[in-house]
N, C-alpha and C positions, 0 to 999 in steps of 0.2 A: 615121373616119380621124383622128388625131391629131397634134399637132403637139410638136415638140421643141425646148427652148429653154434653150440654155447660157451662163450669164452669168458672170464673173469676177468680183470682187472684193477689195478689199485683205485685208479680216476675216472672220473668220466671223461676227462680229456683226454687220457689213452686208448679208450673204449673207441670215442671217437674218430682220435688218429688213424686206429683200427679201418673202422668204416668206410672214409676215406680212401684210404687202402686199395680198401676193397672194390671200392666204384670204380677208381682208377685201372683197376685190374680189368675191370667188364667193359671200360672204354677199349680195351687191349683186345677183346672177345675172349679172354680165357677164365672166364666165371661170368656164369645168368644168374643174377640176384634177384630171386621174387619178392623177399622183404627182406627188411635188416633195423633192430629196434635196438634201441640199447636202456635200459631198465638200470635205476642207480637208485641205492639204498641210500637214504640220508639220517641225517643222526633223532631222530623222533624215531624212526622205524621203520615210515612210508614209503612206497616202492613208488617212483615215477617214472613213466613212461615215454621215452624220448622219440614220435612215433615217426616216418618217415612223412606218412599221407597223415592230414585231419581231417578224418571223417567227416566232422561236423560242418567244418567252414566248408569242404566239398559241397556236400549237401547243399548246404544254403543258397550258395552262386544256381546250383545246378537248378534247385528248388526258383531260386528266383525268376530265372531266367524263361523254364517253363509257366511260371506262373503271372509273369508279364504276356506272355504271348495267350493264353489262353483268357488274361483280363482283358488283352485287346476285344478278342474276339465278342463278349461284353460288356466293349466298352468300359470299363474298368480297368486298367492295367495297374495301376498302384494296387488296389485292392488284392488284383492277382496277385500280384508281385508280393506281395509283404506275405497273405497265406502261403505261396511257394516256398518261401524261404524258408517261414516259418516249418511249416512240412520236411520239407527237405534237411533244414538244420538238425531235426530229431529225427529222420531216419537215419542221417547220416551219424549221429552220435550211438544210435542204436548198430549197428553194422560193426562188423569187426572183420577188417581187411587181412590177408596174411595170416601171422602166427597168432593162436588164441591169447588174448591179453590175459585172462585168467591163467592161465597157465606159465605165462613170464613175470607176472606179481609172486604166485606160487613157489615159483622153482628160486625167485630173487627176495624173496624172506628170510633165507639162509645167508644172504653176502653180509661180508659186515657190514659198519653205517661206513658211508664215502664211500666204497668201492661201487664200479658198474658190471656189469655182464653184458656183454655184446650176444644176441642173440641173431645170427644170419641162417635165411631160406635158400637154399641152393640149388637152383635148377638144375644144371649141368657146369662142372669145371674142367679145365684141365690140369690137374693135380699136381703134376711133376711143379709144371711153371709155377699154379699159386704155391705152392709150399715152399718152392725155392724164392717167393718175390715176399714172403710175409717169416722168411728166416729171423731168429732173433729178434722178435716185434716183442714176444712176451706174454704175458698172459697167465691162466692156467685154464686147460677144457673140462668145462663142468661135465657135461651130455654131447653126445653127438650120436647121429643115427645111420655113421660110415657103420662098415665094418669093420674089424678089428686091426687090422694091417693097415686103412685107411687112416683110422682112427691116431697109431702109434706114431703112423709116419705125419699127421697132424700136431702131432703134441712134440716130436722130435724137433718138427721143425719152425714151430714159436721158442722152442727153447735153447735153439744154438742159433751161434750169430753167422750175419751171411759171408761167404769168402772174399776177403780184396778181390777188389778188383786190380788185374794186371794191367801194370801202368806200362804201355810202347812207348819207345824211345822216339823222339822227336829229331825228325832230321833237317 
């Protein structure tokens, strides 16, 4: 079961810092990230989609690749190759990995123009650690699909900053 978690922000380069963050944290093993989009309203109205994976360029390499091998077979391998890609670049545009994109243009209609929303898929965390490691990052939680005491101690803890560190005495 996975957990969903939507954050606002003034920038995209906050949104982003965010993310960052976050990876850094799942190098640590204490958050499994299955996606992480960040969606920023710009000043026309249009939501863009900042995606992790491109489906499309996936595709295509993928599409290619098979479809050189199957040109070999014949005799054809460019012919393969271009129909592969071709194939494969539109399934790949067709496909929607992770969180529904319709649903992150949706819910990011409402931000104002400039601001981003960070939209993260959460496997499993360990909550104490990330909330103490994303203390005072900022933000405001649009949606999330914790529960309620998850939820609170999430928003408690983008909105106070993290404690000094205690500085030892050097001998």
């Amino acid at each position: 079961m996975s957990d969903l978690i939507v954050i606002v922000y003034p920038t995209e380069a906050k949104a982003e810092e965010m993310r960052t963050k976050l990876f850094e944290l799942q190098k640590q093993y204490l958050i499994e990230i299955k996606d992480a989009v960040i969606a920023v309203k710009h000043e026309d109205g249009k939501v863009k989609l900042n995606q992790l994976i491109n489906t499309t360029a996936a595709g295509a390499l993928s599409g290619g690749f098979w479809g050189t091998l199957v040109g070999m077979i014949f005799l054809m391998p460019l012919l393969g190759a271009a129909v592969g890609a071709a194939s494969g670049a539109l399934g790949g545009a067709l496909a929607d990995y992770g969180i529904n994109d319709d649903f992150m243009k949706d819910l990011s209609s409402s931000l104002q123009p400039g601001s981003a929303a960070l939209f993260v898929e959460i496997k499993k965390m360990t909550e104490d650690k990330v909330f103490e490691a994303i203390s005072g990052t900022g933000g405001v939680v649009l949606k999330t699909s914790l529960d309620n005491t998850k939820e609170q101690a999430l928003r408690d803890a983008i909105a106070t900053h993290a404690p000094a560190m205690a500085q030892t005495p050097q001998t």
